[in-house]
C-alpha positions, 0 to 999 in steps of 0.5 A: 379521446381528443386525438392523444395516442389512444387505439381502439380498445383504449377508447371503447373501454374507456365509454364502458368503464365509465357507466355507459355501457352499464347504463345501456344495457341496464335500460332494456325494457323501453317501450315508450310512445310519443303518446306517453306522458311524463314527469317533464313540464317546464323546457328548463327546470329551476335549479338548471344554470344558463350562461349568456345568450348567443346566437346560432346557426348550423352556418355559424357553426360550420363557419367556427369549424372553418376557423378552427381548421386554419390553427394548431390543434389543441387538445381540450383541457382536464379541469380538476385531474385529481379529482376525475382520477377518484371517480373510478369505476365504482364511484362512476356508480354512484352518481345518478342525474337528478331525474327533476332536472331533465331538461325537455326540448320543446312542450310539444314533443317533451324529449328530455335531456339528461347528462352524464357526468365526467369520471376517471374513463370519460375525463374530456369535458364537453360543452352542451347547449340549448338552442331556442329559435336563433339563440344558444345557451350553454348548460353549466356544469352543478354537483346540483344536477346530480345525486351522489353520496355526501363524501363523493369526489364529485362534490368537489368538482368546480362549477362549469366543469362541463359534461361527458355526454348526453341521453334522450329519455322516454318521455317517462324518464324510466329509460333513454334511446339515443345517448353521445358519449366518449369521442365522436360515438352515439347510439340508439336501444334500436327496434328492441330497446336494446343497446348494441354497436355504435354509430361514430361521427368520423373514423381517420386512419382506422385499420392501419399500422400507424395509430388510428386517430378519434375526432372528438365531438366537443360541443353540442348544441340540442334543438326540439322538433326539426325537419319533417316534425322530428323529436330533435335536432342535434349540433356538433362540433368536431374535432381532432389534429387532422379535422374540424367539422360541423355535424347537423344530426335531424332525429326522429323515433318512430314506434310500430306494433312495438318495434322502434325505428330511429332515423337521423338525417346527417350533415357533416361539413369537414375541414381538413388540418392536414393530409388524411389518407384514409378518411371513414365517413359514416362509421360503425364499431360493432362486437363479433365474438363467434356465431354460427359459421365459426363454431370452432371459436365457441368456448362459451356456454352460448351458441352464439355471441355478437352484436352484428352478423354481417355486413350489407352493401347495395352497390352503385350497380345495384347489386346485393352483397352480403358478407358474414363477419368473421374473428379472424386469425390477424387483423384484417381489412376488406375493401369492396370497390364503388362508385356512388354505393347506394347503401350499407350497414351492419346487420343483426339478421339472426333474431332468433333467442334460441340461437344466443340463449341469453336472457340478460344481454339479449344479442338476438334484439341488437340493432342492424344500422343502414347508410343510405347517401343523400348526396352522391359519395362518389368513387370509394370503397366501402371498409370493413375491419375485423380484428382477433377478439377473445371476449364478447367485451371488445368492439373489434368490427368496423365499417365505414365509406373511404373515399378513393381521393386523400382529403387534403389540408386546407380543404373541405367537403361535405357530406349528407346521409340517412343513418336508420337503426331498425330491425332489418334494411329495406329489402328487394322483393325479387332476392331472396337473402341468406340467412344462415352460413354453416361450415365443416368437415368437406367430403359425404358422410360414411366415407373418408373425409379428405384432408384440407377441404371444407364444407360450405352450407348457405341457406337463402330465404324468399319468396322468389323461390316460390314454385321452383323446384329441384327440377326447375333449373336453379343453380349455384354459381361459386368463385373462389380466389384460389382452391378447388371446388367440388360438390357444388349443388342447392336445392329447397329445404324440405318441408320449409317454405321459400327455402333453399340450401347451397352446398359446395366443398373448397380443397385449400391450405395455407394461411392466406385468405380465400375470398369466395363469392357465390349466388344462386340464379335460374338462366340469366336471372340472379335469384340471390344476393351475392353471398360474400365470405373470407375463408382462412384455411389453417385456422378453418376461420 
């Protein structure tokens, strides 16, 4: 996870295997409030070990990063190999941070620190401190800190051995909400407490032929409180053999009538080693096994499988995209073209449990996550990538901004941005937005269905639609890239309010995709956002 020859799949299942999706998805009941108290009382517990004190800014940070731009990259060194190597997967299990131990930022907002410990899958040391007014300290590495059994290999760790991340706990200590673990990934358990798709600092080269490259968070520096009373603020430093960069990451939860909202205010400062490409600024991974438009996929016992449904973009323009995620036949790449793109993010907007029917892992209560730039991102393309998955176990969905101008070597930039995690985007009130993608056999039932045509069925919710009728003029315009069109027509659902329903037949073959765009409007006014989907005729995918 430092930059050696990894791929995808190798980086993800390493997180898993090394507890953190285990420990996730084992905290699921979380409904802490700040109101809450807890166990915590001291800001560092006796039995916590500080090293010397230094001094610290976000600034010092980014003129470190700066310097570390101007040398060779050098991966960050495994201490004791052997020993990590016997914490596989069932030893990993069985060590458990001391819950005494937790280390609470500030007295007033009590946001407690726990640690996770190295293993076998998460060998990379990380460094973390604690920053108190202009001062750092590291936390030093104690098999004190953690509870395990007495013959362990961890016991026989060295002390300053380092951490494999970190999780912020309800002030209860009975659950976490946001956790930085394996390369540049972070996540939240969201409005639902529930764990789902990941946040990553940096994605370089993602989607390509060559191997895709993952800068490493490898330092943290964690603050209490922060701009506009935050529960905390973290530091990072980033970096890889193309990139250094200095992250500010300003983080405030906010619970609601039970549903939990996390906002992060970034600030990434990045310097660039060598010549990058393909730059993914404010990156995501996220699983799509199957869902409602690709029931031909479904070998489960679940109606539907997936972490996120779809990706949404609020254009430069301001117009509203939305665009159903896919497992596709091949490894694809879909770029959507913009100049200072306003927003965008992967969405959970199937909340309905009858939809998943599962009681353990929940995929009705995933988090959706929305980019908005504080700053302007410029010309760009918004990334979306989707790869051939046959397992509900395998982050095969990323998004991610790319710049259009190559980031050069001995160069900088910088980038601010807000990063929710809430249960679903801001939204105008004058679109309606879809909310289910249904396909099958082409043609009308009680006749002949013709070979090679498939039927599209696209269902918009909003309050827009309220008063129109079938008589009132709304209609479908569809665009396909190639094929035919045929039975093209909407009307409101009966008997469902602000409902509406899109139909039309598509007659194509091949194996080449057909990208189709499709809205409803009355006269000139676009009533819809901008239905978007990738169609692959041989596989009906």
């Amino acid at each position: 996870m430092t930059g050696r020859t990894l791929d995808r799949r190798q980086v993800l299942a390493g997180a898993a295997a090394a507890g953190l999706a285990t420990t996730f998805d084992g905290l699921r009941t979380a409904g802490a409030t700040p109101s809450e108290t807890g166990p915590v009382t001291a800001l560092v517990p006796d039995g916590v070990v500080l090293g010397d004190a230094h001094p610290f800014s976000f600034d010092l940070l980014a003129q470190r990063a700066a310097a570390n731009a101007q040398s060779e990259w050098q991966p960050t060194p495994r201490i004791a190999p052997n020993v990590l190597d016997r914490i596989d997967y069932d030893a990993y299990q069985q060590i458990r941070f001391r819950p005494e131990m937790s280390l609470a930022l500030d007295p007033v907002h009590k946001t407690p620190i726990q640690l996770f410990h190295l293993g076998r899958m998460s060998p990379d040391p990380v460094k973390i401190h604690l920053v108190r007014g202009d001062e750092e300290q590291e936390i030093v590495y104690s098999a004190a800190l953690f509870e395990s059994p007495d013959d362990h290999p961890a016991h026989n760790l060295p002390d300053g051995v380092g951490f494999a991340g970190f999780r912020v706990m309800a002030p209860n200590l009975k659950t976490d909400w946001l956790a930085f673990m394996g390369a540049s990934y972070f996540r939240t358990s969201g409005p639902f407490d529930q764990y789902g798709l990941s946040a990553r600092g940096l994605a370089i080269d993602t989607g390509l032929s060559t191997p895709e490259e993952f800068p490493r968070f490898t330092e943290f520096w964690l603050k209490g409180g922060g701009p506009g009373d935050a529960d905390l603020t973290v530091y990072a430093l980033l970096d890889s053999p193309s990139v250094t960069g200095a992250y500010e990451i300003v983080t405030k939860r906010t619970v609601q009538d039970g549903v939990a909202r996390i906002d992060h205010a970034i600030d990434a400062r990045l310097f660039a080693r060598r010549d990058i490409n393909r730059l993914g600024v404010a990156p995501f991974s996220s699983m799509y096994w199957y869902g409602e438009n690709s029931r031909r996929q479904i070998v489960d016992w679940r109606p539907e499988i997936h972490d996120s449904d779809g990706i949404a973009i609020w254009t430069g323009s301001g117009e509203r995209i939305w665009r159903p995620l896919n497992n596709p036949p091949r490894v694809m790449v879909n770029t959507f073209v913009d100049k200072d793109v306003r927003g965008f993010g992967l969405l959970q907007r199937d909340r309905d449990f009858v939809h998943y029917l599962d009681d353990s892992v929940f995929y009705e209560r995933r988090a959706s996550t929305w980019i908005e730039p504080i700053d302007a991102f410029g010309e760009g393309e918004v990334h979306l990538l989707e790869i051939p998955t046959d397992d509900e176990i395998h982050d095969n969905i990323a998004a991610y901004w790319c710049p259009r101008e190559p980031f050069r070597a001995g160069t900088n930039r910088r980038y601010r941005y807000r990063l929710r995690w809430l249960d679903d985007i801001p939204f105008p009130k004058g679109l309606a937005r879809a909310t289910a993608t249904q396909t099958g056999l082409g043609g009308r039932p009680g006749q002949a269905r013709p070979k090679g045509v498939r039927k599209f069925v696209v269902d918009f919710q909003g309050a827009v639609f309220k008063g129109l009728g079938r008589e009132d003029g709304v209609e479908i315009v569809v665009t396909p890239t190639r094929g035919e069109l045929s039975n093209a027509y909407c009307h409101p659902v009966v008997g469902q309010r602000n409902r509406w329903r899109a139909f039309f037949d598509l007659a194509a073959t091949g194996d080449e995709p057909v990208d189709i765009r499709m809205y409803l409007r009355l006269g000139d006014r676009a009533l819809t956002e901008t239905w978007v989907y990738q169609y692959f005729p041989d596989s009906h995918a």
